[in-house]
MMTF fields as JSON, N, C-alpha, C and O atoms, coordinates in Angstrom:
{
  "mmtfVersion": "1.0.0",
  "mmtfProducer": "UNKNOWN",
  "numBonds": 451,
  "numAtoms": 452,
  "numGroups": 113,
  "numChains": 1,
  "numModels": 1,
  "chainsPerModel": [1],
  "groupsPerChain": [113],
  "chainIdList": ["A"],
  "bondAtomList": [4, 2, 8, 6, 12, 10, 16, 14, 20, 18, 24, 22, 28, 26, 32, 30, 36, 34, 40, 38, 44, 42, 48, 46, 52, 50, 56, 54, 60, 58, 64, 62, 68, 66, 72, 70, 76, 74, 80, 78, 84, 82, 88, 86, 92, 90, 96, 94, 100, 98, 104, 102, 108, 106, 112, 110, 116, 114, 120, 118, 124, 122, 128, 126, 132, 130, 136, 134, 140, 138, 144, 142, 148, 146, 152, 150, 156, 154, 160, 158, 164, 162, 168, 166, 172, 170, 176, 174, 180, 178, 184, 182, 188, 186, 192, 190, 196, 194, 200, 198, 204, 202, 208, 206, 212, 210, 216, 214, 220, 218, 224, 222, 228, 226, 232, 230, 236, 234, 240, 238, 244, 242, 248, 246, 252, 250, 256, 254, 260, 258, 264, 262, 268, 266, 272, 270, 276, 274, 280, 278, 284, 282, 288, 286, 292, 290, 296, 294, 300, 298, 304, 302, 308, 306, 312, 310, 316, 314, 320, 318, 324, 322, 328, 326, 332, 330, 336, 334, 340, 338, 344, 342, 348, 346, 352, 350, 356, 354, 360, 358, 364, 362, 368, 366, 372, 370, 376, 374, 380, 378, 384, 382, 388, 386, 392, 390, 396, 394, 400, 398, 404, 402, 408, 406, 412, 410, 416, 414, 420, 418, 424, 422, 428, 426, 432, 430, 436, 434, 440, 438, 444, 442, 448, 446],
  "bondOrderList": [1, 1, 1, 1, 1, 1, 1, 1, 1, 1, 1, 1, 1, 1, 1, 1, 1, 1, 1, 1, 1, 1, 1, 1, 1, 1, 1, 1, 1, 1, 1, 1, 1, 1, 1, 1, 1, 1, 1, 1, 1, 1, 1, 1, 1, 1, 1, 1, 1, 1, 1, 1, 1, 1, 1, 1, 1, 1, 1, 1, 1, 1, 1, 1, 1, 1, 1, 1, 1, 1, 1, 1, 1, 1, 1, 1, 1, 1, 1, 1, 1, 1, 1, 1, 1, 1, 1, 1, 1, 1, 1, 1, 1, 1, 1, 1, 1, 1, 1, 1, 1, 1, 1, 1, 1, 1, 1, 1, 1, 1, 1, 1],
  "groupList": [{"groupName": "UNK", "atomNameList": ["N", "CA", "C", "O"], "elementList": ["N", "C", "C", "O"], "formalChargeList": [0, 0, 0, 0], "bondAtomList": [1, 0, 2, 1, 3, 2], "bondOrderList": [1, 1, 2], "singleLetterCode": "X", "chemCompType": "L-PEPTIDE LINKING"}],
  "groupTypeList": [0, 0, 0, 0, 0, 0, 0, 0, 0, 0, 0, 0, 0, 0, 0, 0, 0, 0, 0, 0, 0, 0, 0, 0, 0, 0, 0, 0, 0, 0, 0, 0, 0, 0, 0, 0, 0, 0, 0, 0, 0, 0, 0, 0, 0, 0, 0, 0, 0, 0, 0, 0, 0, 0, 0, 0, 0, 0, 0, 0, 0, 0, 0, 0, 0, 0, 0, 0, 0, 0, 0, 0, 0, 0, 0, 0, 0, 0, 0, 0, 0, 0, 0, 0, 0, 0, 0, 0, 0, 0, 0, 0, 0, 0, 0, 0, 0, 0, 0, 0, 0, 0, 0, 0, 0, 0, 0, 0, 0, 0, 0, 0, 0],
  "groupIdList": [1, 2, 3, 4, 5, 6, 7, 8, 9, 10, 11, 12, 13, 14, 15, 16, 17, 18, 19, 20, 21, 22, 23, 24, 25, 26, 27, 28, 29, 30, 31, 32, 33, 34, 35, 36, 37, 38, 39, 40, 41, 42, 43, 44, 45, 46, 47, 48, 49, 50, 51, 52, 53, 54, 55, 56, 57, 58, 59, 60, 61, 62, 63, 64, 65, 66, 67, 68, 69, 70, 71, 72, 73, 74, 75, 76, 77, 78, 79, 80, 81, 82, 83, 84, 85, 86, 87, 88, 89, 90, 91, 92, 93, 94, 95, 96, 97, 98, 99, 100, 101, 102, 103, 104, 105, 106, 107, 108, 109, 110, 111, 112, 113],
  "secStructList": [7, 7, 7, 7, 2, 2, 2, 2, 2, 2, 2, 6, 6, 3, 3, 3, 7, 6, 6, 7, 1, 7, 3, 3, 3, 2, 2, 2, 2, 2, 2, 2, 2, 2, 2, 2, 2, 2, 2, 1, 7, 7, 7, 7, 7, 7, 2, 2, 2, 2, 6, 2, 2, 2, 2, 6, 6, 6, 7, 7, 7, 3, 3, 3, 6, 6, 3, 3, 3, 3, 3, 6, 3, 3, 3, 7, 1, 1, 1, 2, 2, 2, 2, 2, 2, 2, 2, 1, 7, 3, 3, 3, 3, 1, 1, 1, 1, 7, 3, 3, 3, 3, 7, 7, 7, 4, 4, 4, 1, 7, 7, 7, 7],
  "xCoordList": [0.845, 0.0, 0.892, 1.702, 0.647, 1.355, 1.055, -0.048, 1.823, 1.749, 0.985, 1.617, -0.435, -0.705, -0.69, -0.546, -0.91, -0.76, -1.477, -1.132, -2.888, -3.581, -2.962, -2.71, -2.699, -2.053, -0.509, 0.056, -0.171, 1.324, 0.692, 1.07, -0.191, -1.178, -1.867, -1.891, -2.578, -2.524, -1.376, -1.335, -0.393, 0.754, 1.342, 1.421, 1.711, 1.967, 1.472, 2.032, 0.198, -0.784, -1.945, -2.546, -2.249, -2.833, -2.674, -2.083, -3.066, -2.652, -4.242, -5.093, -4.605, -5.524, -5.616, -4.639, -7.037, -6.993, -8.449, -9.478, -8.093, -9.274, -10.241, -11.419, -9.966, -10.454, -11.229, -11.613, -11.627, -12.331, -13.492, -13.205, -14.685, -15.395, -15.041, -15.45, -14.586, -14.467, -13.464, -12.884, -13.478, -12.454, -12.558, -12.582, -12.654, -12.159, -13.501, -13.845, -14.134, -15.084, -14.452, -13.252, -15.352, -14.66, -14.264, -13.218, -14.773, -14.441, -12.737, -11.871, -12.657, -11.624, -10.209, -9.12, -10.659, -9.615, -9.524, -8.412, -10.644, -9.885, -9.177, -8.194, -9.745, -8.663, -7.379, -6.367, -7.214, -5.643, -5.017, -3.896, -5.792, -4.713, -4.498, -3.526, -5.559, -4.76, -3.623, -2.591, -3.719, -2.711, -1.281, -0.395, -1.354, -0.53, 0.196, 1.399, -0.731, -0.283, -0.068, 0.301, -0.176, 0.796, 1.66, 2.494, 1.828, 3.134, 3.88, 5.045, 3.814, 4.73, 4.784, 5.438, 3.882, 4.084, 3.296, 3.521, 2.334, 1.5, 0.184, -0.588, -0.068, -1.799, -2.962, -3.315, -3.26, -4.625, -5.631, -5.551, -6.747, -7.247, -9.087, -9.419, -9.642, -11.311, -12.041, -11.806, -12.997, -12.957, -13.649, -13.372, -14.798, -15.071, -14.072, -14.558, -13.131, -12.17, -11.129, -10.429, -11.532, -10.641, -11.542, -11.284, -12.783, -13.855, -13.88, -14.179, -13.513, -13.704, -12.28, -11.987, -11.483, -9.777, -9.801, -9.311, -10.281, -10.597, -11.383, -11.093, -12.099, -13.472, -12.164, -12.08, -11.068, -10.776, -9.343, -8.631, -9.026, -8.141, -8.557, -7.993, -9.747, -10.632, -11.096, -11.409, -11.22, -11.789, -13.463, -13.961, -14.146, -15.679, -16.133, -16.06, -16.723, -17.386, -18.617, -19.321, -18.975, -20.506, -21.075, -20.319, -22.685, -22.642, -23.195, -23.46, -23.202, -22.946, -23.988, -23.623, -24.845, -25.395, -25.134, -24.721, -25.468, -25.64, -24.12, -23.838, -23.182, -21.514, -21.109, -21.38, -20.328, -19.564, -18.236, -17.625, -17.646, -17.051, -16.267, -16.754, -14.684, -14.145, -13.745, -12.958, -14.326, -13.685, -12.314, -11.615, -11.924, -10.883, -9.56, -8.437, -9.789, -8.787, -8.207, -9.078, -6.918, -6.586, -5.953, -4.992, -5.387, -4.188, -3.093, -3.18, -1.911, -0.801, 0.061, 0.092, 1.195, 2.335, 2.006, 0.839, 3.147, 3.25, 2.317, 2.414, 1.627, 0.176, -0.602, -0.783, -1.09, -1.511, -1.829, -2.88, -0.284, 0.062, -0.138, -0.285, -0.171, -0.456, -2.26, -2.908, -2.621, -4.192, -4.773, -5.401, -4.387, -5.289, -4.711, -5.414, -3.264, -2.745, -3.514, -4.327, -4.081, -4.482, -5.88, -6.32, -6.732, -8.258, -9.122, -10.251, -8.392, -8.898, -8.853, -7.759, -9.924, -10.11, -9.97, -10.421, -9.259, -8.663, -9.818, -10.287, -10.498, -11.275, -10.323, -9.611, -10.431, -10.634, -11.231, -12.292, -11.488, -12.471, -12.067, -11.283, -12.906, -12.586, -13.337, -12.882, -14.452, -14.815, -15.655, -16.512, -15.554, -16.01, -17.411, -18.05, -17.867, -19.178, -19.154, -19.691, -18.301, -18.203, -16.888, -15.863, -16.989, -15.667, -15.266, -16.033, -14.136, -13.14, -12.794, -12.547, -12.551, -11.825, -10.978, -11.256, -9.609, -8.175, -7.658, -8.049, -6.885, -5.717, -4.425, -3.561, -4.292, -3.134, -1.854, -1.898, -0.865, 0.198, 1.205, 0.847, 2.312, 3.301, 3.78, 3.927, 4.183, 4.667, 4.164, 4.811, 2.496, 1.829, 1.314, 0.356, 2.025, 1.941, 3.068, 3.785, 3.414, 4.72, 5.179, 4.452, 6.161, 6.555, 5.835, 5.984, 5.28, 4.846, 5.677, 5.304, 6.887, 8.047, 8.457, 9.514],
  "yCoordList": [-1.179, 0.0, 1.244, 1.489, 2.107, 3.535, 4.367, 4.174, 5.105, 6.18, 7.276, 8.272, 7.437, 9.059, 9.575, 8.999, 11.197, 12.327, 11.919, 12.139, 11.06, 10.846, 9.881, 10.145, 8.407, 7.294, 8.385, 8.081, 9.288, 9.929, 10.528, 10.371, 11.25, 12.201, 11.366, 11.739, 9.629, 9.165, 8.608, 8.45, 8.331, 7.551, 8.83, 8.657, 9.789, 11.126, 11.503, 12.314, 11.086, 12.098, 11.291, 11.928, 10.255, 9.571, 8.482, 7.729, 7.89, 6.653, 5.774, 6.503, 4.851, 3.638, 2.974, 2.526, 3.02, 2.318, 1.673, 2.17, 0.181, -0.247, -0.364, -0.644, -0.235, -0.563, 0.308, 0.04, 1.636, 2.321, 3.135, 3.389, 3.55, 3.67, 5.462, 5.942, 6.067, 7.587, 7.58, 6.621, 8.935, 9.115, 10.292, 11.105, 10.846, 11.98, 12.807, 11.967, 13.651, 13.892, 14.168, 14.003, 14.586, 14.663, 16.29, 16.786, 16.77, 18.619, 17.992, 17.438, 18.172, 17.747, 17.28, 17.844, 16.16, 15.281, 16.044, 16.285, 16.402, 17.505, 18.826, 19.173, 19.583, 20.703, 20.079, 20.724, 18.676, 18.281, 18.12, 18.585, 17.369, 17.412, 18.752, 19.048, 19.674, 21.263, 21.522, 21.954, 21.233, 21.637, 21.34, 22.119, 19.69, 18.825, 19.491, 19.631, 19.756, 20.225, 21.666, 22.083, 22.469, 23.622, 23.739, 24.588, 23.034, 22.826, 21.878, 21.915, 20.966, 20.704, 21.162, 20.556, 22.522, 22.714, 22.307, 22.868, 21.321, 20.951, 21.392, 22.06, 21.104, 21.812, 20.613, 19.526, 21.619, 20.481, 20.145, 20.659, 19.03, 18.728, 19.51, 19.832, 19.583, 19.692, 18.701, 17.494, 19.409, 18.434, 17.333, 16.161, 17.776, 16.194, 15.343, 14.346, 15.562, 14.633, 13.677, 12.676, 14.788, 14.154, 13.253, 12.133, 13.461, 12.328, 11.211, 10.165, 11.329, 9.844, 9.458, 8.299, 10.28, 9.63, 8.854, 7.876, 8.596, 8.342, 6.863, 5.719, 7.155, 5.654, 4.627, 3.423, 5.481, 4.56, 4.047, 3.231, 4.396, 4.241, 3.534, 3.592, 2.759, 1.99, 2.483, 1.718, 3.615, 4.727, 4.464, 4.476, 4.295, 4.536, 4.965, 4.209, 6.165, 6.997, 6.512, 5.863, 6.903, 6.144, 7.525, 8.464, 7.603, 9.17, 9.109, 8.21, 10.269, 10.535, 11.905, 13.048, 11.72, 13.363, 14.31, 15.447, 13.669, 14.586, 14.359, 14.944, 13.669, 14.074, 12.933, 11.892, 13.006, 11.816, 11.803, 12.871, 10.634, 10.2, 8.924, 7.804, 9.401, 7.791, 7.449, 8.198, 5.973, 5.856, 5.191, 4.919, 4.894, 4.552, 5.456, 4.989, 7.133, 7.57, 8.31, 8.828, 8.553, 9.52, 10.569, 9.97, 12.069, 12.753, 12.587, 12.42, 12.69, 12.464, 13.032, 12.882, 13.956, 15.315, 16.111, 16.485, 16.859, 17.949, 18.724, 19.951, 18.288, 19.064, 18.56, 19.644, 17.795, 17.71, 19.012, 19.579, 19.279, 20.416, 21.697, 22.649, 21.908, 23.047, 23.375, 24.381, 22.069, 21.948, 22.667, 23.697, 21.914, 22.354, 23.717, 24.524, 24.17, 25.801, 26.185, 26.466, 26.498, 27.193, 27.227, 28.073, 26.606, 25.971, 26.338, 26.821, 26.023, 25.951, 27.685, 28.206, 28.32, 29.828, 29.899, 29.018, 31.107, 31.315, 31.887, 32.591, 31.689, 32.953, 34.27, 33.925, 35.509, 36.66, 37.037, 36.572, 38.01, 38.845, 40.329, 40.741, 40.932, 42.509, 43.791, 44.783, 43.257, 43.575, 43.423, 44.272, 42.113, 40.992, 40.654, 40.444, 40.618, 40.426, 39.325, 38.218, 40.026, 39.511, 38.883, 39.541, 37.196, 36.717, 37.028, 37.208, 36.998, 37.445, 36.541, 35.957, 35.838, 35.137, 35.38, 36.009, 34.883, 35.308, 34.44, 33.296, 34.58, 33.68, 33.4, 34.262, 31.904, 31.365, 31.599, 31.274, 32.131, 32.05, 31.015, 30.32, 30.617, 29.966, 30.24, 29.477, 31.877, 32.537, 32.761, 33.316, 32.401, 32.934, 31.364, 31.247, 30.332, 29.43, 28.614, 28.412, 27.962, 27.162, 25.893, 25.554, 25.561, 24.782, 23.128, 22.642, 22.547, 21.35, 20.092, 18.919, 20.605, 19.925, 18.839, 18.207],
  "zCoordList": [0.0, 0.0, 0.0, 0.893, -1.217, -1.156, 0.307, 0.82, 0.855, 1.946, 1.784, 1.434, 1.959, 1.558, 2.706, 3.784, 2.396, 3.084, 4.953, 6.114, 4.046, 5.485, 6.493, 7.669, 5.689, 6.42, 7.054, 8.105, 6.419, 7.625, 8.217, 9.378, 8.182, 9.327, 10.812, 11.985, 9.899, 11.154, 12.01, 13.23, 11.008, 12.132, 12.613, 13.829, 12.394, 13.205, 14.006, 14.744, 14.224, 15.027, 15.777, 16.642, 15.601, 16.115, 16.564, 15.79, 17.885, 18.701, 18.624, 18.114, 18.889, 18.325, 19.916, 20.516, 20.459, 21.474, 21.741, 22.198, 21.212, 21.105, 22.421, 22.198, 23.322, 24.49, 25.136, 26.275, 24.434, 24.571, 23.762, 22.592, 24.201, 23.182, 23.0, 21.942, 23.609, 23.579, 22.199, 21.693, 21.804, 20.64, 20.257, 21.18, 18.886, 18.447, 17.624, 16.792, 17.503, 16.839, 15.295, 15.077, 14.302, 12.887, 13.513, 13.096, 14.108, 13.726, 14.51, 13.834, 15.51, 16.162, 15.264, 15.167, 14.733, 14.051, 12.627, 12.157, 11.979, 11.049, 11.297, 10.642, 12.318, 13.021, 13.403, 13.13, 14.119, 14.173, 12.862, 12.66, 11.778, 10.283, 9.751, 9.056, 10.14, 9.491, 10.335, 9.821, 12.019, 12.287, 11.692, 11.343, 11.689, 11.218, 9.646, 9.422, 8.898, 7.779, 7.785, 6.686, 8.605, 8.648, 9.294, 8.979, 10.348, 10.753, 9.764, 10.16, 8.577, 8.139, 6.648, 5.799, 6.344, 5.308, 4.115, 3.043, 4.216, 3.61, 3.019, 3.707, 1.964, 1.718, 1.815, 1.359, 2.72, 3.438, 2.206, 1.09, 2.687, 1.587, 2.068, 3.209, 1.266, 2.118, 3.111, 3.168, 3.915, 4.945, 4.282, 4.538, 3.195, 2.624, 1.669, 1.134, 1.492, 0.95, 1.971, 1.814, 3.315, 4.505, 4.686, 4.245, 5.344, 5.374, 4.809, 5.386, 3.405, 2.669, 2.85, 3.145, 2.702, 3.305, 3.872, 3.308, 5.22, 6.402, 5.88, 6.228, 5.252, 5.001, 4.26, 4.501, 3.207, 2.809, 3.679, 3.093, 4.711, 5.468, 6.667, 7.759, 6.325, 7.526, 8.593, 9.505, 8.703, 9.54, 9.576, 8.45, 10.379, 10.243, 11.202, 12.171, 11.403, 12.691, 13.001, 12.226, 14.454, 14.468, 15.013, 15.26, 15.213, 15.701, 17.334, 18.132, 17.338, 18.96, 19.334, 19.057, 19.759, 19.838, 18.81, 19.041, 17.206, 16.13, 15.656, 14.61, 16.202, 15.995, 15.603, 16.202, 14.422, 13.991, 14.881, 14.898, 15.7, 16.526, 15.949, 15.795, 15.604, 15.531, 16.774, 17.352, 17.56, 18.309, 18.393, 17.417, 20.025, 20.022, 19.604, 19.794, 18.866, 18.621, 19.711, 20.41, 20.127, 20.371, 20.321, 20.804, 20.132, 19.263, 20.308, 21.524, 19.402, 19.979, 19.491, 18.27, 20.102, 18.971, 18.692, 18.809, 18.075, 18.097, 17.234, 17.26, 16.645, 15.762, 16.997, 17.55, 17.673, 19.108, 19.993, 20.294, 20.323, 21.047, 20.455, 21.222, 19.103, 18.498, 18.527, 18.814, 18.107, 17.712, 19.565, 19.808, 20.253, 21.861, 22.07, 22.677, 21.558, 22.171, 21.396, 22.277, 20.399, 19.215, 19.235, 18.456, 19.85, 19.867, 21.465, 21.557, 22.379, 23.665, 24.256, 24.474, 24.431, 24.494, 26.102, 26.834, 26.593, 28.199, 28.385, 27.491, 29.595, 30.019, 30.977, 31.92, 30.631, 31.684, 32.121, 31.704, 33.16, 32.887, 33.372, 34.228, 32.491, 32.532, 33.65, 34.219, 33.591, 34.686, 35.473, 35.717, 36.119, 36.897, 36.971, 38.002, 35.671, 34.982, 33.748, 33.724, 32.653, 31.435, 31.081, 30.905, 30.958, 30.748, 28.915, 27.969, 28.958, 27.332, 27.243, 28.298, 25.977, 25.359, 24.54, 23.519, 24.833, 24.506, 23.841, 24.072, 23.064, 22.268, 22.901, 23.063, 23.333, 23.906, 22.87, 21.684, 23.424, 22.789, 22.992, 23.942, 22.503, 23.225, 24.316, 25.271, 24.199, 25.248, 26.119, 27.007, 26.379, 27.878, 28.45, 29.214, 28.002, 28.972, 29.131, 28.151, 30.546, 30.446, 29.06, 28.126, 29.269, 28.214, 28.484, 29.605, 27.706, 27.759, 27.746, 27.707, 27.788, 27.758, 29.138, 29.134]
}
């Protein structure tokens, strides 16, 4: 079997654990392959071409409260770490009423290292 873009996206980025039914929603797991592919430079594909990627890479979601869910996935690396800094909104608040939502930088949280 040739290597495509997706089969390196999942062995990069995703870990397989059958033993559970939790996993990855499609919004989720396609926001990790954009990450994946801008951090390495790559041009992403549309999300319905990722979708069928996926069908033909033995992928099959089941749904979940309206949500397609593969289970058993989980993300793993450094498009991982980019996808949750980049995605997950801080609350503030400004003046102790209305919380803000801010953009995590690298620099305003410790190293994950």
């Amino acid at each position: 079997m040739t290597d495509t873009q997706i089969s390196s996206f999942l062995s990069d980025c995703v870990v397989f654990d059958d033993d559970t039914e939790e996993g990855l929603d499609f919004d989720t797991l396609y926001g990790l392959y954009i990450s994946w592919c801008v951090l390495g430079r790559k041009v992403p594909i549309p999300d319905s071409a990722f979708r069928t990627a996926l069908e033909l890479e033995g992928l099959r979601a089941r749904k979940d409260h309206g949500q397609r869910v593969y289970p058993g996935l989980n993300m793993v690396g450094a498009a991982a770490r980019d996808y949750v800094m980049n995605s997950v909104p801080v609350w503030t608040e400004t003046d102790n009423r209305v919380p803000v939502v801010t953009q995590l930088s690298e620099d305003s949280v410790p190293s994950l290292r």
